[in-house]
Backbone as JSON, one array per atom type, in Angstrom:
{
  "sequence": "XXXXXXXXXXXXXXXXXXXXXXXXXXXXXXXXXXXXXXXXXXXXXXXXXXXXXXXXXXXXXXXXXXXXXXXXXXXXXXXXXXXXXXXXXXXXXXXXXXXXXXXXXXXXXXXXXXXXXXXXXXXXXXXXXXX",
  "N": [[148.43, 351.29, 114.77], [149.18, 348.18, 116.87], [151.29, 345.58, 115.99], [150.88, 343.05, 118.4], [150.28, 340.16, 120.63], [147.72, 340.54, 121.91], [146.66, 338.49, 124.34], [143.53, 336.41, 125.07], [140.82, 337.47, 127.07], [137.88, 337.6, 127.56], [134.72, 335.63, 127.8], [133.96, 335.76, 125.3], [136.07, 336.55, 123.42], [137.58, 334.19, 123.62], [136.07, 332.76, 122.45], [136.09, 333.39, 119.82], [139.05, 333.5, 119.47], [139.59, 331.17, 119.63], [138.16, 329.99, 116.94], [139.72, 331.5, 115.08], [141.87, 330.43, 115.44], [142.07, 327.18, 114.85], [141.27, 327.99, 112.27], [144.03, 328.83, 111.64], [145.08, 326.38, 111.97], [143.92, 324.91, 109.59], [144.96, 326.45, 107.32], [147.74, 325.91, 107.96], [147.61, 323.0, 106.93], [147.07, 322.73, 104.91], [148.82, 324.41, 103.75], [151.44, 322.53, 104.4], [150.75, 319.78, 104.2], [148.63, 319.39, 101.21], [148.02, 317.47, 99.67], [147.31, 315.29, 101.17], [144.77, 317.18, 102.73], [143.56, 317.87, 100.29], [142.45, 315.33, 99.54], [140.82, 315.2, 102.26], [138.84, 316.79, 101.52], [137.78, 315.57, 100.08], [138.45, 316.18, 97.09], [140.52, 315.64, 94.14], [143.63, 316.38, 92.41], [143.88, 316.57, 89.05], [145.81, 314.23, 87.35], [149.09, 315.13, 86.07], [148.96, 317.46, 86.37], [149.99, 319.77, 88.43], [149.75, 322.34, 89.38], [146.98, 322.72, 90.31], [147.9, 321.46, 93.13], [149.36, 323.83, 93.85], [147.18, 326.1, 93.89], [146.2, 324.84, 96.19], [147.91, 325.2, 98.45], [148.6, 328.28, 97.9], [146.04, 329.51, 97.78], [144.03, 328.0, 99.53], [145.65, 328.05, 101.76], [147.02, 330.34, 101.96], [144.69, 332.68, 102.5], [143.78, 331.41, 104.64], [145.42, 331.58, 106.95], [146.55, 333.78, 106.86], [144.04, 335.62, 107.46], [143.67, 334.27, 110.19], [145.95, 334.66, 111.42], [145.71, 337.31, 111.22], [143.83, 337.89, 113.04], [144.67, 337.09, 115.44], [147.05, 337.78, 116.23], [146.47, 341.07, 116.12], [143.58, 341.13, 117.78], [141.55, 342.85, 117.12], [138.01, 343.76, 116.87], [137.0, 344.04, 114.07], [138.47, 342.34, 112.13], [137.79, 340.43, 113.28], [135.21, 340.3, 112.63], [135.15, 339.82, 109.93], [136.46, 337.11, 109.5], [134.56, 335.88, 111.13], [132.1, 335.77, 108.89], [133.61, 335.09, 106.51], [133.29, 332.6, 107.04], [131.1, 332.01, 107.76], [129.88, 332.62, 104.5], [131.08, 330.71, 103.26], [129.77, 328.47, 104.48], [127.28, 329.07, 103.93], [127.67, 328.83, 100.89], [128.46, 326.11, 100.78], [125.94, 324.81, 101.71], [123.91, 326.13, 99.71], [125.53, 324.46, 97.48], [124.69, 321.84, 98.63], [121.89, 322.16, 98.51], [121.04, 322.99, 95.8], [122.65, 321.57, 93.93], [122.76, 318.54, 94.1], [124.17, 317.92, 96.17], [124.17, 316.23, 98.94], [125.52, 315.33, 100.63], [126.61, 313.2, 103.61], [129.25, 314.11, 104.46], [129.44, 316.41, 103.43], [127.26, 317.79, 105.15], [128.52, 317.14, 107.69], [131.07, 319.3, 107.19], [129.3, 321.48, 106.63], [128.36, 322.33, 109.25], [130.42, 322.4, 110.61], [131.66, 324.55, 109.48], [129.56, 326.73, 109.89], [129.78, 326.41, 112.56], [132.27, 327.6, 113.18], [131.92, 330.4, 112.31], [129.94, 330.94, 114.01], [131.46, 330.9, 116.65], [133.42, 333.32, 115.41], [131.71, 335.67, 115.03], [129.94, 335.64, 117.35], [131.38, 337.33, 119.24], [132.37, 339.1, 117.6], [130.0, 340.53, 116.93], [129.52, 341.48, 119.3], [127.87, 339.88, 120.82], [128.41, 337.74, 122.68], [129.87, 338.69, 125.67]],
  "CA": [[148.05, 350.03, 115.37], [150.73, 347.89, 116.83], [151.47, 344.23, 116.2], [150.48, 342.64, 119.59], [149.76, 339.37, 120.83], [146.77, 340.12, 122.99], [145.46, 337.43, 125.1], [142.03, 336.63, 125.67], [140.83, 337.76, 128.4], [136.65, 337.63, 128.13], [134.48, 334.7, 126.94], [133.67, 335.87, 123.85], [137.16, 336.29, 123.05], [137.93, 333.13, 123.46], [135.45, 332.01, 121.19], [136.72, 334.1, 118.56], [140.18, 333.1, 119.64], [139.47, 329.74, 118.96], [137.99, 329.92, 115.38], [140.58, 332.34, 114.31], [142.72, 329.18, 115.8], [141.0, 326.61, 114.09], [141.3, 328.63, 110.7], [145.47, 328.53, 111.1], [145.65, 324.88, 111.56], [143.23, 324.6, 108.34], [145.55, 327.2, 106.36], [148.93, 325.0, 108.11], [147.34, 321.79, 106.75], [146.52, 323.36, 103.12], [150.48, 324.54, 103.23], [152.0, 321.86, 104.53], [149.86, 319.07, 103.46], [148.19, 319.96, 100.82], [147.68, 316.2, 98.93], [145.83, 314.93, 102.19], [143.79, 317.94, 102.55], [142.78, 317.87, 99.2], [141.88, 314.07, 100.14], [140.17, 315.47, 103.5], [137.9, 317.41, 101.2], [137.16, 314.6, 99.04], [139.28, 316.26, 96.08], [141.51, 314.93, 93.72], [144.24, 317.24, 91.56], [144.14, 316.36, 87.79], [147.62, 314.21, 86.98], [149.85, 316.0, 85.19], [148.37, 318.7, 86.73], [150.74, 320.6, 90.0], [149.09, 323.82, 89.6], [146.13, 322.39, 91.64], [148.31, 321.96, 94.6], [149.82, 325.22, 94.03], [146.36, 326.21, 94.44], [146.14, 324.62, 97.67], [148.95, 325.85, 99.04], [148.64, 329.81, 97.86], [144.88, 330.68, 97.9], [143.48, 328.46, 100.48], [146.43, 328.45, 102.92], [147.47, 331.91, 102.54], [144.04, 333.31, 103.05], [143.34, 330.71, 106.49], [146.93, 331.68, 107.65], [146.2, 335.3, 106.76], [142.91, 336.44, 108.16], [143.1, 333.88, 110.99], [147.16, 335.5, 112.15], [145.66, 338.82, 111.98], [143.02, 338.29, 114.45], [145.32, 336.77, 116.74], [148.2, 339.41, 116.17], [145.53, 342.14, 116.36], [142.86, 341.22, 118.32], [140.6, 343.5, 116.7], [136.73, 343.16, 116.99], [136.46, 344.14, 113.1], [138.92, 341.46, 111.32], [137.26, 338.52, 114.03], [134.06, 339.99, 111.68], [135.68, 339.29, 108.37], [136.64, 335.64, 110.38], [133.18, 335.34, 110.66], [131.69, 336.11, 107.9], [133.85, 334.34, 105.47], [133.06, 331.51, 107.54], [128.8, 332.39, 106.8], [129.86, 333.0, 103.34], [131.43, 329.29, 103.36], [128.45, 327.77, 104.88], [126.13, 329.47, 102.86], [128.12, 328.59, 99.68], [127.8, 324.94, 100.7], [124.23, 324.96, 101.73], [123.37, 326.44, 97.67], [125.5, 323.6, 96.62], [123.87, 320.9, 99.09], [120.48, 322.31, 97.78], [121.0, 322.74, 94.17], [123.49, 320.63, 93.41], [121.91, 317.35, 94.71], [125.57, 317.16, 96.95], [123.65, 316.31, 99.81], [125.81, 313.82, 101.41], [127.4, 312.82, 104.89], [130.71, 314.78, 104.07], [129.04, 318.16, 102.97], [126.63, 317.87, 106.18], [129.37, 317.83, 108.71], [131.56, 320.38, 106.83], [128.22, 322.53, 106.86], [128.49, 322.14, 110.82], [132.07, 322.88, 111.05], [131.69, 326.01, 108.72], [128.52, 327.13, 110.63], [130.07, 326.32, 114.08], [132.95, 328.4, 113.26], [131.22, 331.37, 111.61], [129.47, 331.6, 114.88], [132.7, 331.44, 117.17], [133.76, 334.64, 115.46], [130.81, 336.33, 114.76], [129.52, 336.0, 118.65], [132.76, 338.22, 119.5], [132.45, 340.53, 116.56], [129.3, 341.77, 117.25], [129.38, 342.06, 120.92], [126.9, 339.04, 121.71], [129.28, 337.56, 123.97], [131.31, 339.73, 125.54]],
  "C": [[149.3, 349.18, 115.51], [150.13, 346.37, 116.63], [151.76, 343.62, 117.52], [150.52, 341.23, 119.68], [148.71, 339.26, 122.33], [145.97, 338.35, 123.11], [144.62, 337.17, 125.16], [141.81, 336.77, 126.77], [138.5, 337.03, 128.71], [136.27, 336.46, 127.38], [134.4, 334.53, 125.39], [135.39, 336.24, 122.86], [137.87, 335.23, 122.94], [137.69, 332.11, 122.57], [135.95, 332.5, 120.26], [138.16, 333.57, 118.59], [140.57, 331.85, 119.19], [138.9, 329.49, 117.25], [138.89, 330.43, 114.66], [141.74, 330.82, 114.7], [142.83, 328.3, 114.86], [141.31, 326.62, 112.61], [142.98, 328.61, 110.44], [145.7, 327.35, 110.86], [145.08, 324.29, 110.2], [144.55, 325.15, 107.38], [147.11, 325.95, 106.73], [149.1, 323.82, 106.99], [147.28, 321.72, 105.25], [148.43, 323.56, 102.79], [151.29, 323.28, 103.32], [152.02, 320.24, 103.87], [148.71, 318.76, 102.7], [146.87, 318.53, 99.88], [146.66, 315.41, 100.19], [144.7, 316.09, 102.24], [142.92, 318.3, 101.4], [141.97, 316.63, 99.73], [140.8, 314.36, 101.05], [138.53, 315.65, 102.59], [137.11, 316.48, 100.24], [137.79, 315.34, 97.09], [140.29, 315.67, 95.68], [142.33, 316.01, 92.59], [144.36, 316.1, 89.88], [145.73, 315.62, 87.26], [147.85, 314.91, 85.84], [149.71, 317.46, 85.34], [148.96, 319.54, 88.16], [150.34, 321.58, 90.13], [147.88, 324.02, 90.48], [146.74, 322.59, 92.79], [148.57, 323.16, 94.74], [148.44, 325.92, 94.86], [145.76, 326.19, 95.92], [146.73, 325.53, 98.59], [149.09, 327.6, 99.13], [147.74, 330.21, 98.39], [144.12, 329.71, 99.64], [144.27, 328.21, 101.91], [146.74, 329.72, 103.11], [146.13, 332.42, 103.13], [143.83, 332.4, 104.59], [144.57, 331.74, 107.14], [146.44, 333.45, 107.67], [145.48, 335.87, 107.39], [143.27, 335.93, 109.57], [144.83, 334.63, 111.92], [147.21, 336.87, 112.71], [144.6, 339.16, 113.01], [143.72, 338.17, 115.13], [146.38, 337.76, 116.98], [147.66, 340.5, 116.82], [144.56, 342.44, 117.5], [141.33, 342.18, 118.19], [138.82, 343.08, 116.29], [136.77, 342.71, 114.63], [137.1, 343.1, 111.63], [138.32, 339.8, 111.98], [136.03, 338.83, 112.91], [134.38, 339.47, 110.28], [136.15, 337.84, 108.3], [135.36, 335.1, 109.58], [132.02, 335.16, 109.35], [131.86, 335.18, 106.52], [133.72, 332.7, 106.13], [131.51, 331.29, 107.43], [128.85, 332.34, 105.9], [130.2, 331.35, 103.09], [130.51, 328.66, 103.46], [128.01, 328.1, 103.77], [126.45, 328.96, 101.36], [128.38, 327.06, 99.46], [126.65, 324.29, 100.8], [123.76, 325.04, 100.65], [124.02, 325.03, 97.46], [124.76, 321.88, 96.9], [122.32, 320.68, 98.19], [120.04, 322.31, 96.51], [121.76, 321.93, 93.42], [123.62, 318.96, 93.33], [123.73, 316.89, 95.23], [125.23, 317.17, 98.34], [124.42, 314.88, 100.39], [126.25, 314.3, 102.67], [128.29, 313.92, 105.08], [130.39, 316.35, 104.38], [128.15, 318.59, 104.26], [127.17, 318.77, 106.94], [130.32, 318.71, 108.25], [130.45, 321.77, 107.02], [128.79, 322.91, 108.11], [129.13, 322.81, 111.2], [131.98, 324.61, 110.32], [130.57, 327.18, 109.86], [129.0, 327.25, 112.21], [131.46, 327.25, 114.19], [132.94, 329.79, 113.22], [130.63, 332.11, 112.85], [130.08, 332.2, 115.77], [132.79, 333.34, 116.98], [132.6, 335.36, 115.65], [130.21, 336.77, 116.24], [130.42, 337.2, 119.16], [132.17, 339.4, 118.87], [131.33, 341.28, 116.84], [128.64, 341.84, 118.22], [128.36, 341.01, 121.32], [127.29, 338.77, 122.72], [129.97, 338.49, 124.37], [132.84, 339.16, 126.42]]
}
């Protein structure tokens, strides 16, 4: 398999193209600015505590930066599913805490949204809805 930068060419690539998008500027925003994006999320790091950001910065920038470089590199139907997916798995893992957690606010809503509206992006691609 070669390291590429296919294009999009069909709709459903585009959609996928765009979430896998989407998912770098998240992972950028986690590396680069890690103290607002904590903020974004409504987190705060522990003073005395830098290993939080580290946090930021390793697990959830490397994985955005990671999955979402090798769709675009690749273009491959079966890493836009692993896109998607961990973008369902996201949702879904705020949804449980919306529902059981009584964190039913404003914030967690539209993050739902955004998780859910991304999830679909790939996922339409991955398994051939759009084509």
């Amino acid at each position: 398999m070669n390291i590429a930068f296919p294009w999009p060419v069909t709709d459903g690539e585009w959609l996928a193209f765009l979430a896998a998008t989407i998912t770098i500027l998240f992972g950028l925003a986690f590396l680069i600015a890690p103290y607002a994006s904590f903020r974004l999320l409504r987190l705060q790091p522990a003073p005395g505590h830098p290993a939080a950001i580290a946090e930021g910065r390793s697990r959830a920038a490397g994985f955005y930066l990671g999955v979402g470089l090798c769709c675009l590199l690749t273009g491959q139907f079966w890493i836009y599913l692993a896109l998607g997916f961990s973008w369902a798995f996201a949702a879904f893992g705020r949804l449980v805490a919306i529902l059981s957690d009584k964190a039913s606010t404003l914030a967690n809503w539209l993050w739902l949204a955004l998780e859910t509206f991304l999830a679909c992006l790939a996922l339409v691609y991955a398994l051939g809805l759009v084509p």
